[in-house]
C-alpha atoms as an extended CHARMM CRD file, in Angstrom:
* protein
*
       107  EXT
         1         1  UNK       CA             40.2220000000       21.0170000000       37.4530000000  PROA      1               0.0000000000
         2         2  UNK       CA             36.5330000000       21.3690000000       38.6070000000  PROA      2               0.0000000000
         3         3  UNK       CA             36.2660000000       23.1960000000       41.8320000000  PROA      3               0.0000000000
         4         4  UNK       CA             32.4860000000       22.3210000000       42.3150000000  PROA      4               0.0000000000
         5         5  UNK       CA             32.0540000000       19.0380000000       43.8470000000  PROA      5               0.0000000000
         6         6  UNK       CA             30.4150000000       15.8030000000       42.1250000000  PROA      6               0.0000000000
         7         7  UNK       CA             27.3870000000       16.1730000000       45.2920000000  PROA      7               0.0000000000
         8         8  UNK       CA             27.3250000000       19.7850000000       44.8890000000  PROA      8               0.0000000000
         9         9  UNK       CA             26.4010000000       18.9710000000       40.8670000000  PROA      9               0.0000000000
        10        10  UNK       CA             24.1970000000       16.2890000000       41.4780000000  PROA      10              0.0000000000
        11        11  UNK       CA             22.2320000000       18.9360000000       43.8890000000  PROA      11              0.0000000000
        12        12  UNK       CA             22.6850000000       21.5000000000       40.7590000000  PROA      12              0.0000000000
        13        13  UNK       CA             21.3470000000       19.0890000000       38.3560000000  PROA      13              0.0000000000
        14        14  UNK       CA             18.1490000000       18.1760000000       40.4730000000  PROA      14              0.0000000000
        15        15  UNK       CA             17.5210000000       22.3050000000       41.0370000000  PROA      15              0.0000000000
        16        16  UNK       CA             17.3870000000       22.6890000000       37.6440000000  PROA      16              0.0000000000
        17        17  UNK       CA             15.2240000000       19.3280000000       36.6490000000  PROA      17              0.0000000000
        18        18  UNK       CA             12.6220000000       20.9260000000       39.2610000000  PROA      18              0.0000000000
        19        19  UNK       CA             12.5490000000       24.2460000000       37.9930000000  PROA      19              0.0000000000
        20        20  UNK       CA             13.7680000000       23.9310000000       34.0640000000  PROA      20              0.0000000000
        21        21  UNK       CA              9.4150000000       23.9530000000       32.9140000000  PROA      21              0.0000000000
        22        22  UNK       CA              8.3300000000       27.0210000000       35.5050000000  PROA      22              0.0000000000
        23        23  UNK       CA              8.0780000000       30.0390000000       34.0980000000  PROA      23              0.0000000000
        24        24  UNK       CA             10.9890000000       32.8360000000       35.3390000000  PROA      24              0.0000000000
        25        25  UNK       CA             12.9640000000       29.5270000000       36.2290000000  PROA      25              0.0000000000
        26        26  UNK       CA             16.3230000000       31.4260000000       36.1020000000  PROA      26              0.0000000000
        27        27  UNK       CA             16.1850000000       33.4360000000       39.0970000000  PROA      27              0.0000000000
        28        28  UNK       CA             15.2020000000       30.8170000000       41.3790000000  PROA      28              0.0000000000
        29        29  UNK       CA             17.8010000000       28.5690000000       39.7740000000  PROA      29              0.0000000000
        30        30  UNK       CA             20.4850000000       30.4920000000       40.6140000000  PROA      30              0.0000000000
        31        31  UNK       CA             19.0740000000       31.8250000000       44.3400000000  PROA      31              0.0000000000
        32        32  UNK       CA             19.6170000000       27.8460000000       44.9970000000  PROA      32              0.0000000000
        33        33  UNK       CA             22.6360000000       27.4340000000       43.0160000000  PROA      33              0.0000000000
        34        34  UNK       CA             24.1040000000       30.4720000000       45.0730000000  PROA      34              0.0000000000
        35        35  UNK       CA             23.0520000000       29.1260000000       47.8380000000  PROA      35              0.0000000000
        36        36  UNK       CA             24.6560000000       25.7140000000       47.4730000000  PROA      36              0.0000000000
        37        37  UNK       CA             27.8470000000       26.6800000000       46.1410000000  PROA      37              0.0000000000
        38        38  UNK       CA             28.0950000000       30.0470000000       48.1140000000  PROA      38              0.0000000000
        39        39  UNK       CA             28.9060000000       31.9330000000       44.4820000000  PROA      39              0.0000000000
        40        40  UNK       CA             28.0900000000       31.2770000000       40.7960000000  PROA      40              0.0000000000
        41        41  UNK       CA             31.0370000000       29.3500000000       39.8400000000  PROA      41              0.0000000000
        42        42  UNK       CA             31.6200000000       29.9500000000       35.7510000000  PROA      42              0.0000000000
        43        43  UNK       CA             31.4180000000       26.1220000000       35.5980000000  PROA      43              0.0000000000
        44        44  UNK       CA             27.7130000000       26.0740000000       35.8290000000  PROA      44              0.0000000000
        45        45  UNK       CA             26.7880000000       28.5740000000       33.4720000000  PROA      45              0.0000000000
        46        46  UNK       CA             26.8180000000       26.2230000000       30.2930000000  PROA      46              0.0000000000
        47        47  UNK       CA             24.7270000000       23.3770000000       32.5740000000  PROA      47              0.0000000000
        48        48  UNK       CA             22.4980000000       26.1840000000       33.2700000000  PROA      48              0.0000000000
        49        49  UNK       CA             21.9320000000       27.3170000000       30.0500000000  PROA      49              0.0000000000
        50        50  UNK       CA             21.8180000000       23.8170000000       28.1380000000  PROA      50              0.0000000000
        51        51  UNK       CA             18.9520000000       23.0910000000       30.4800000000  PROA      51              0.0000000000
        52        52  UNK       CA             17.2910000000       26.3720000000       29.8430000000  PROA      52              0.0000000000
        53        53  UNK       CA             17.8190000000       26.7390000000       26.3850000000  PROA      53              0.0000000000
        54        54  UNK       CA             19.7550000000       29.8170000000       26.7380000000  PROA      54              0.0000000000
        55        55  UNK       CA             22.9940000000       30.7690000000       25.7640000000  PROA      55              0.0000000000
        56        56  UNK       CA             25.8170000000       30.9590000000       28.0210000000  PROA      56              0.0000000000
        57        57  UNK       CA             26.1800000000       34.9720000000       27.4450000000  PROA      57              0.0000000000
        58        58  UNK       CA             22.1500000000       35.7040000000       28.3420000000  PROA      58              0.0000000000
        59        59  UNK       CA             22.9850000000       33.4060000000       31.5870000000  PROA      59              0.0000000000
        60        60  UNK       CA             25.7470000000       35.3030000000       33.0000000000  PROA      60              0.0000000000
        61        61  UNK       CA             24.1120000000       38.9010000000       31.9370000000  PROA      61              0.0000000000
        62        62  UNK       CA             21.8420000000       38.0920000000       34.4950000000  PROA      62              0.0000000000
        63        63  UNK       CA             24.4600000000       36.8380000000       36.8500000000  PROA      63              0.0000000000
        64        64  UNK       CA             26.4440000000       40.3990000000       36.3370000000  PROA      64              0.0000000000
        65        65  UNK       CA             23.5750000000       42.1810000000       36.1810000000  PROA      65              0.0000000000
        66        66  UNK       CA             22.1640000000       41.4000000000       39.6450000000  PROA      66              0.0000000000
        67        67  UNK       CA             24.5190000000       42.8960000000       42.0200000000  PROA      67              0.0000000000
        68        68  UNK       CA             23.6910000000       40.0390000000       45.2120000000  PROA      68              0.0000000000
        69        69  UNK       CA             24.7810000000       37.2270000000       42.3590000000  PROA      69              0.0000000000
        70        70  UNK       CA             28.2170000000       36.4770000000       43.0330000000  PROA      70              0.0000000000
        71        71  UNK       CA             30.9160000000       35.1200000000       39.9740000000  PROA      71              0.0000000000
        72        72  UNK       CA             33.8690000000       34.5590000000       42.0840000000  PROA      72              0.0000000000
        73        73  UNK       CA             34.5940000000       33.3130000000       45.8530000000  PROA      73              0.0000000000
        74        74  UNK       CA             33.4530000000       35.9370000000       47.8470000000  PROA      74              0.0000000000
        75        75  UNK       CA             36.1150000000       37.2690000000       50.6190000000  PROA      75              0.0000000000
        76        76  UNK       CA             36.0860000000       37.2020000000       54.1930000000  PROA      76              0.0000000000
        77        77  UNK       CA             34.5040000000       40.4880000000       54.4690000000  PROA      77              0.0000000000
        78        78  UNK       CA             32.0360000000       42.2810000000       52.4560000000  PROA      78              0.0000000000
        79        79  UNK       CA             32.0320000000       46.0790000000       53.0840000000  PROA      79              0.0000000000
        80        80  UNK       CA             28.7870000000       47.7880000000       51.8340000000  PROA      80              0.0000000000
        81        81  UNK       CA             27.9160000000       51.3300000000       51.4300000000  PROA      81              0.0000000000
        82        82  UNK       CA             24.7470000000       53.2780000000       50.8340000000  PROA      82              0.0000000000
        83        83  UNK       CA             24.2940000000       55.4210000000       48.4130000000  PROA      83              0.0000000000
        84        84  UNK       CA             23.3590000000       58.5140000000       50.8380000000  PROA      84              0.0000000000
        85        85  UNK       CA             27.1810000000       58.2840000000       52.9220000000  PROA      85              0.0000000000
        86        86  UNK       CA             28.9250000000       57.7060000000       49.6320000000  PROA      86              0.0000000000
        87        87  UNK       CA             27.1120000000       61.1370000000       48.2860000000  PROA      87              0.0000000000
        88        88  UNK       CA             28.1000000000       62.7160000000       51.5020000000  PROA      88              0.0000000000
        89        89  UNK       CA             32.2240000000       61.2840000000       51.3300000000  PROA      89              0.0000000000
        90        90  UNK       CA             34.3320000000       60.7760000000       49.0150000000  PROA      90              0.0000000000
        91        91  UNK       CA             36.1460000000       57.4480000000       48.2730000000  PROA      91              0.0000000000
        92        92  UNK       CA             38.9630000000       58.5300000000       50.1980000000  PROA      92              0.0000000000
        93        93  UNK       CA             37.3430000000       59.4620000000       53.2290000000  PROA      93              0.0000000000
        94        94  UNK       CA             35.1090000000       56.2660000000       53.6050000000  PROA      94              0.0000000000
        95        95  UNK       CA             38.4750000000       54.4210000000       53.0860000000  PROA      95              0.0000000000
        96        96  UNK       CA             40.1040000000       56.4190000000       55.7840000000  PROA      96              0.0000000000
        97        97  UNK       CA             37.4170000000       55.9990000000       58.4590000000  PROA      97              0.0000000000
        98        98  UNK       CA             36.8100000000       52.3890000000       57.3720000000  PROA      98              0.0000000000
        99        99  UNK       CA             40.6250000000       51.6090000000       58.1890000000  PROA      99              0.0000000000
       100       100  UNK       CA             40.2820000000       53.2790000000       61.5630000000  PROA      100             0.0000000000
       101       101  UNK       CA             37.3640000000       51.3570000000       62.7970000000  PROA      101             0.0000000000
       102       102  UNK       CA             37.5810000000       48.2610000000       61.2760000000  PROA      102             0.0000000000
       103       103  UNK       CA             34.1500000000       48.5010000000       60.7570000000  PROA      103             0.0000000000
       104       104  UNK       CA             31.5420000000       48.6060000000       57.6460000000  PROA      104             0.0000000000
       105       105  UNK       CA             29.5400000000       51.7800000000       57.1200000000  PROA      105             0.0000000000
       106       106  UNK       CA             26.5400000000       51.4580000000       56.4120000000  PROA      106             0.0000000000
       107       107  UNK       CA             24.3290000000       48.5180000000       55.2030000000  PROA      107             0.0000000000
């Protein structure tokens, strides 16, 4: 069962008719792609990489590689840390004060 919608691939396929001759067209592709399905579903790597000429593997390297590209439906909430409080507490202790204020740290 597809879970990307027949208007949400016709949108797809024009993103990638636009872009498939620029040079560096993968990154914008899947900014827009992102943007229009709210993650990277797995469904759209092979269209991707048909129209690119690139194999389904080099596609979703770049997909894992880039950590704001997301692979699966992202959750309600998205927690991020910066490097400089993670180096100052350990993974227990941002879990602990992360519980008590219901609140992100950080950026």
């Amino acid at each position: 069962m597809s879970t990307i919608s027949g208007t949400d691939i016709h949108k797809i396929h024009d993103q990638l008719e636009y872009h498939k001759t620029q040079p560096g067209a993968l990154l914008p592709i899947l900014h827009e792609a992102q943007e229009e399905l709210i993650y990277l579903s797995p469904e759209i790597v092979p269209m991707i990489a048909t129209t690119l000429n690139q194999s389904n593997t080099e596609i979703h390297g770049v997909i894992s590689f880039y950590q704001h590209f997301l692979d699966h439906k992202p959750g309600l909430n998205k927690v991020q840390y910066t490097a400089s409080i993670c180096r100052v507490l350990s993974g227990d202790e941002l879990f602990r004060v992360r519980t008590r204020h219901q609140t992100a740290i950080g950026c």
